[in-house]
C-alpha positions as CSV (number, residue, x, y, z in Angstrom):
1,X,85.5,-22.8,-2.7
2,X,84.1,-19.3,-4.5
3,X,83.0,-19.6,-8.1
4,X,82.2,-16.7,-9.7
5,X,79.3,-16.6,-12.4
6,X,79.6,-13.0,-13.8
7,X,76.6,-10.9,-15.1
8,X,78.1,-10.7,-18.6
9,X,78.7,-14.1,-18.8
10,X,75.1,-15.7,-18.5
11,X,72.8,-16.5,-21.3
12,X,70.7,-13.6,-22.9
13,X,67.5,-13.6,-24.5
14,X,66.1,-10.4,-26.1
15,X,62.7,-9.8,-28.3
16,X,60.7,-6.8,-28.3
17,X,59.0,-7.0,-24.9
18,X,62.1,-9.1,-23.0
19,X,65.5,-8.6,-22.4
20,X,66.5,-11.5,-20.3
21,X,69.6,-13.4,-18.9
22,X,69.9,-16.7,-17.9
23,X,72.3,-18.1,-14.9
24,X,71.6,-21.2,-15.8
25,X,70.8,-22.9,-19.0
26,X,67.0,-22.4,-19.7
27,X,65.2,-22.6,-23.5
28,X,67.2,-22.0,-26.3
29,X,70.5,-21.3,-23.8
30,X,72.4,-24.5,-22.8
31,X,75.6,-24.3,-21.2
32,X,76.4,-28.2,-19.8
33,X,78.7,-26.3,-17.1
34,X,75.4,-24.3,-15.6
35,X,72.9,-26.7,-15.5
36,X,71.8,-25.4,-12.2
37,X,73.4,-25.8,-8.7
38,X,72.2,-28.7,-6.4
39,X,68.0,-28.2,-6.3
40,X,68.6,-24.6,-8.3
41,X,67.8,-24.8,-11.5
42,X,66.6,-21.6,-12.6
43,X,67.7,-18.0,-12.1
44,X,66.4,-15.6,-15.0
45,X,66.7,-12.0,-14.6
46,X,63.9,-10.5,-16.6
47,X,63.0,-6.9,-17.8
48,X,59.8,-6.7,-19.3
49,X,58.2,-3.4,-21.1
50,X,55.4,-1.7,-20.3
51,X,51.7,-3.9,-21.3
52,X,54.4,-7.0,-22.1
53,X,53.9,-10.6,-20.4
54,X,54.4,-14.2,-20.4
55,X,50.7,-15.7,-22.4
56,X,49.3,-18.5,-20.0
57,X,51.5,-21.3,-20.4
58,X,52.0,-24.5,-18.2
59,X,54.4,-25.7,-15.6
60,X,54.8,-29.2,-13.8
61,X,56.6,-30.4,-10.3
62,X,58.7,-26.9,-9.8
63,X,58.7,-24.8,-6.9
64,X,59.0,-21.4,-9.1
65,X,59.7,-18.2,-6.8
66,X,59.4,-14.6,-8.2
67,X,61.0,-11.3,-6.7
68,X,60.5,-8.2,-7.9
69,X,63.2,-5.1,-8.5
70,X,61.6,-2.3,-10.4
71,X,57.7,-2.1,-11.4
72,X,54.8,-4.6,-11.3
73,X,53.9,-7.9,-12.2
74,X,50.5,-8.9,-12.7
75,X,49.8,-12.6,-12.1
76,X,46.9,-14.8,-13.5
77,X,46.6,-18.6,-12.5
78,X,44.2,-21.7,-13.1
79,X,43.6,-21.6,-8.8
80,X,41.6,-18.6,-9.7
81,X,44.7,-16.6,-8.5
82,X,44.6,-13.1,-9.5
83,X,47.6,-10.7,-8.1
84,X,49.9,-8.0,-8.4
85,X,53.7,-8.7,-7.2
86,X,55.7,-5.5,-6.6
87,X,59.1,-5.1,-4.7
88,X,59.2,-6.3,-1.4
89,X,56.9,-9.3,-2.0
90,X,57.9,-12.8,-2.4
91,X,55.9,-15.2,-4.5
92,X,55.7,-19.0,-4.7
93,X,54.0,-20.9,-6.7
94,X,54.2,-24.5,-6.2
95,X,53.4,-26.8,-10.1
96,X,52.6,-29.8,-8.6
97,X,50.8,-31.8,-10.5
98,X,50.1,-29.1,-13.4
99,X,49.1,-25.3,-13.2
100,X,48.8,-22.7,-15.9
101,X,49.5,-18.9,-15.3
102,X,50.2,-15.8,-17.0
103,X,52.3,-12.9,-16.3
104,X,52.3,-9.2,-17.3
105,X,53.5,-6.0,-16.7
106,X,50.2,-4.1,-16.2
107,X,51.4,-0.5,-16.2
108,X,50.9,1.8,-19.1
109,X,54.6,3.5,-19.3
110,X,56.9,1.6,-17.1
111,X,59.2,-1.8,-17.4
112,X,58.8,-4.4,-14.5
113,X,62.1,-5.9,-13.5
114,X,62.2,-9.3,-11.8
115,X,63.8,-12.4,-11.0
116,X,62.1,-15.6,-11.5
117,X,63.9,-18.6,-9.4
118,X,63.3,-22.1,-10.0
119,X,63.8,-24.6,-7.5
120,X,63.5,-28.7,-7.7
121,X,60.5,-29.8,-5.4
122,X,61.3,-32.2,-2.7
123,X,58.4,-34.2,-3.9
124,X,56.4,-34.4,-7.2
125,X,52.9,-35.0,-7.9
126,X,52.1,-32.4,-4.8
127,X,48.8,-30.3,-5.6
128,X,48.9,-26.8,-6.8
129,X,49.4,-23.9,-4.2
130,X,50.0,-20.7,-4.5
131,X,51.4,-17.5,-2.0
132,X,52.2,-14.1,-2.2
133,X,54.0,-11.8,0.9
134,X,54.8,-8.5,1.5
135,X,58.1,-8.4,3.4
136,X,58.7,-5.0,3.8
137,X,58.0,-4.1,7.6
138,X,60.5,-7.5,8.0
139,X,63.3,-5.8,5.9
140,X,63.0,-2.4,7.5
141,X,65.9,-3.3,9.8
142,X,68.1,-4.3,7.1
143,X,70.3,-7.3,7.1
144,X,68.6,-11.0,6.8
145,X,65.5,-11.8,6.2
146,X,64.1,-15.4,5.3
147,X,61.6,-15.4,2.5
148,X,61.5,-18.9,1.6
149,X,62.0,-22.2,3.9
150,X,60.9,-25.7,3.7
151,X,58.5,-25.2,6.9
152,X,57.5,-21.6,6.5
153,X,59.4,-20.3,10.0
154,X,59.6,-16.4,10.6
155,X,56.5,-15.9,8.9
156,X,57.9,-17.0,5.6
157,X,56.8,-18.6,2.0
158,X,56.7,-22.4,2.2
159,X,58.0,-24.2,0.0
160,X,58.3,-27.6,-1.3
161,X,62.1,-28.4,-0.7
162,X,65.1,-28.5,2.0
163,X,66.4,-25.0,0.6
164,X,66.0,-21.5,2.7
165,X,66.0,-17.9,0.4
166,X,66.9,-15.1,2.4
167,X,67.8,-11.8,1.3
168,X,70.2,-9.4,2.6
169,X,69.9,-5.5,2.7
170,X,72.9,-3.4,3.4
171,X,73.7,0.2,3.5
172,X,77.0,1.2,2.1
173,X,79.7,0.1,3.8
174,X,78.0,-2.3,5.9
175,X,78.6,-5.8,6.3
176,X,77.1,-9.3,7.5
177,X,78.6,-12.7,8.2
178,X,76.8,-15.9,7.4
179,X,77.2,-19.0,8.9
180,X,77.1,-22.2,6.8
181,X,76.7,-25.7,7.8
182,X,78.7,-28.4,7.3
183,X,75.8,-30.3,5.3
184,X,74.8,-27.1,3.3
185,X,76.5,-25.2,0.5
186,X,75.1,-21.5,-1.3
187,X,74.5,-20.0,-4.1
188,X,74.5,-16.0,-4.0
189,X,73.1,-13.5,-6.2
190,X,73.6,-10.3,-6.6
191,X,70.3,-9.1,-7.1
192,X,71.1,-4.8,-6.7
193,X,74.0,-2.7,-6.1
194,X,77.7,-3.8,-5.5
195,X,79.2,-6.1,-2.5
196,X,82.3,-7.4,-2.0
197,X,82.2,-11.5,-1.2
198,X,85.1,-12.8,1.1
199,X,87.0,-9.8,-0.8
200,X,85.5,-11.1,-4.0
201,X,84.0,-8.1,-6.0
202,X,80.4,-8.7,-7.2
203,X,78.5,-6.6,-9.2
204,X,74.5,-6.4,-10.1
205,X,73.8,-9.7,-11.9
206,X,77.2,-11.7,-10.9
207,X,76.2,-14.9,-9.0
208,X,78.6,-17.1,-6.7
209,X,79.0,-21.1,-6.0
210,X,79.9,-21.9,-2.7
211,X,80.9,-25.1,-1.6
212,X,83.0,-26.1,1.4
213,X,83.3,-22.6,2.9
214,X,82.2,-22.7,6.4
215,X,81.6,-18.5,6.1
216,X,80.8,-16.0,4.4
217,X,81.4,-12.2,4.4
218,X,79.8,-9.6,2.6
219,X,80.2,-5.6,2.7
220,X,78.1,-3.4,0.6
221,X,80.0,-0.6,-1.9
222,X,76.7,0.6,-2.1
223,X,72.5,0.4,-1.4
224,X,72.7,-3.6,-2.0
225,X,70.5,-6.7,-2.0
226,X,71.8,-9.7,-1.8
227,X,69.7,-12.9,-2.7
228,X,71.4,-16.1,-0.5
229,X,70.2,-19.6,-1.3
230,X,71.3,-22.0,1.5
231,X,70.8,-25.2,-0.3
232,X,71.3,-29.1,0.6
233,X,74.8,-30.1,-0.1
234,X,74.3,-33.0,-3.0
């Protein structure tokens, strides 16, 4: 089974530095039919203006993941973690037992756009860590490429769950088949440009719920990336 959460259907924020939208319900934004999917609980797409940020504020036992589209993000965290995460680096940044961080867009005259992922951790009360990879000679080929796994294989962020994020990079008109297992079910996100989804039309933004599918099919209308979340089946 295909469900379709569309782009203009998820929860928005907006203030004068952040235009977000939720996919699930996060903050003020609670819809009791998105309440995440499986270990998913968080996908915000976030534009943030130019010397705009998140102040240092706390997080606990979440396995939070952040991917950039457009700009910079600077990133400041109790480890003594200083960084700046730009498109085609991955970021993870496991809470653990408690961590504080900040986030801004450092450039003078430019928005940062970004998706920040939240995942359930496997276990709680795990200490802080905190990694940051550039991916980009990996992607040069196009098609999949793992960024996130539970044991860190093919050189990727490790994370503290049973979930794998890859991301898919098609060309116009091209197309790539995924597997699924019969334990596992996805969630994908459309994270730029236009793909079609077992025939299903997606759109930047639009996410899909799959459960019981033993395949997947996706063909790019377009320059697309396609975020793919192959998540235990609870």
């Amino acid at each position: 089974m295909i469900k379709i959460r569309k782009s203009n259907e998820r929860g928005a924020v907006k203030i004068d530095w952040l235009d977000s939208k939720h996919t699930f319900s996060f903050g003020d934004y609670y819809d009791p039919q998105y309440m995440g999917f499986g270990v998913l609980r968080v996908i915000n797409e976030d534009i943030v203006i130019a010397g705009g940020g998140f102040a240092t504020h706390p997080h606990r036992d979440m396995e939070i993941i952040t991917y950039i589209l457009e700009g910079e993000l600077e990133h400041k965290d109790s480890l003594g973690t200083g960084s700046i995460i730009r498109p085609q680096d991955a970021q993870r940044m496991s809470a653990g037992t408690g961590i504080l961080h900040s986030e801004f867009n450092p450039q003078p005259d430019k928005q940062v756009h970004l998706l920040q992922i939240w995942i359930l951790p496997e276990k709680k009360g795990i200490s802080p860590r905190y990694e940051q990879k550039d991916f980009s000679e990996k992607r040069k080929a196009g098609g999949l490429c793992l960024l996130a796994s539970k044991n860190g294989r093919e050189g990727s962020l490790t994370i503290n769950q049973d979930a794998d994020l890859y991301v898919i990079d098609l060309a116009k008109g091209n197309s790539y088949n995924y597997q699924i297992k019969p334990t596992r079910m996805l969630w994908v996100q459309i994270a730029k440009g236009t793909a079609t989804l077992n025939s299903e039309a997606l759109q930047q933004g639009d996410g899909a719920a799959i459960t019981n599918e033993t395949t997947v099919n996706f063909i790019a209308s377009e320059k697309t990336e396609i975020l793919l979340f192959d998540l235990p089946n609870s």
